[in-house]
C-alpha positions, 0 to 999 in steps of 0.5 A: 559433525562440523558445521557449515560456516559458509552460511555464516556472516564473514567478517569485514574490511576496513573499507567495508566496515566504514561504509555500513558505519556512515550508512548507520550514522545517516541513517540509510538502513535502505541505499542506494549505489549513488549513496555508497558511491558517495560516501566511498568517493569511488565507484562501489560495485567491489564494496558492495558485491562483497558485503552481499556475499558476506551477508551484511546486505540485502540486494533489494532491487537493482542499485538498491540494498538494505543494511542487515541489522546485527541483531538477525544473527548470524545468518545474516541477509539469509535471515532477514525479510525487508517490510513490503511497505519499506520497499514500496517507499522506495520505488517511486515518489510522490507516493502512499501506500492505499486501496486494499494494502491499506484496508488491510493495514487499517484492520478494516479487511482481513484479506492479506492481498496478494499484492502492494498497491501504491498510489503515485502520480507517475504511470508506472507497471507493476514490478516484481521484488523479493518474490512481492509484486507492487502495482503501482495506481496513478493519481493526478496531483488534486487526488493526493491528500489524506496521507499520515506517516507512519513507522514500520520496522524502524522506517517511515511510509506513508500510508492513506488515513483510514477515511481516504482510504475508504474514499480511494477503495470506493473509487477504484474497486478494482485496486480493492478486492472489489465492491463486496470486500470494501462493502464487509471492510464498512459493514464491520467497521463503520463506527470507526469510520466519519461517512462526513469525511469521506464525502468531503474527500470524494467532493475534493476528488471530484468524484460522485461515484464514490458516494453512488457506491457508498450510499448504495453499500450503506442501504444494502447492508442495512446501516444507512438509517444512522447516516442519512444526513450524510448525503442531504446535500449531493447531487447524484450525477445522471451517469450510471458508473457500475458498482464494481468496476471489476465486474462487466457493464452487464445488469440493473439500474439502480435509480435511487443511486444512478449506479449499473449493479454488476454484482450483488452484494451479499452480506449472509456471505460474511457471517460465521 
């Protein structure tokens, strides 16, 4: 039986060939039409319609493609599957993977949102790309620290280190899996946590909210003895912000931690 070599990679023209070549020697495993245009020295739209069908790229979006690398196979871009993470790096700027992607990435949740959520300083919607949808969580410029690098797939993103990212979750539930999902990430994790961090990340971003939530999640799931001197010297605002931000503006205040419990958080639900 003969075999359908239409799903095959096609061999390249010279033009073609140039192209990936000076995209590999750049670097750009993941470009731009402006980039391709560049290095052509004329409009690309034919090049790259070409290199599309031939399966030597992946349209990532529109203007931007990814390079298949050779050791795919064959079967070229019908085989390759892009990191959401290299794609989020390249939709917006400033930017950093945060909130629940990073919880997850972090190993402190093991819930594989459904979602990629970056925080940028633009507002942008959420966009759809490669069937992966990306929400994009304004921040102002005073907020935007605590970022490490990172590799994945031979590309570099950044991503909120492990105690920012528990700053962030804290102060946007709602980006987060809401308070019971960051309330298990700590309970499991804690002692790879610095609770000091943490605080100085919620003063630097202007927020006693977040320290609300923390210390009130501490004394729910019972491991707020080993952390007291943390919160010796804050000073809890007299707002009552809900503990979860995701649930409605409905029931208890909490006086000890000036919070509106919305929700309860039950720490029976996460044992197996």
């Amino acid at each position: 039986m003969k075999e359908n070599t239409g799903k095959y990679r096609k061999g390249l023209s010279k033009k073609e060939s140039f192209l990936l070549a000076e995209l590999a020697r750049q670097d750009k495993n993941i470009f731009t039409v402006k980039q391709a245009k560049k290095i052509l020295n004329e409009e690309p739209y034919v090049t790259l319609h070409s290199l599309k069908e031939k399966k030597w790229i992946l349209g990532i979006k529109a203007g931007l493609y990814a390079i298949v690398p050779l050791d795919i196979g064959v079967r070229g871009a019908d085989s390759f599957i892009v990191h959401d993470f290299i794609i989020a790096s390249h939709l917006v700027r400033p930017y950093y993977i945060g909130f629940w992607s990073a919880l997850n990435y972090h190993g402190l949740s093991d819930q594989i949102p459904s979602s990629v959520f970056i925080a940028t300083q633009k507002a942008k919607k959420p966009l759809t790309v490669l069937n992966t949808e990306f929400v994009f969580v304004q921040l102002n410029k005073e907020r935007f620290f605590g970022v490490e690098k990172t590799e994945i797939d031979r590309g570099k993103i950044n991503i909120s280190n492990i105690n920012k990212t528990i700053a962030d979750c804290l102060d946007h539930p709602e980006h987060s899996g809401g308070i019971e999902e960051i309330a298990r990430s700590i309970y499991f994790s804690h002692k790879e946590l610095d609770f000091k961090k943490i605080k100085q990340y919620a003063f630097k971003m202007r927020n006693i909210a977040i320290l609300k939530r923390l210390g009130y999640v501490l004394e729910k799931i019972k491991i707020d003895e080993g952390y007291k001197d943390t919160f010796k010297d804050v000073k809890l605002t007299k707002g009552y912000p809900k503990l979860d931000t995701i649930g409605r503006a409905k029931g208890k205040y909490n006086e000890r931690w000036k919070l509106l419990i919305n929700v309860e958080i039950d720490s029976s639900r996460w044992m197996y």
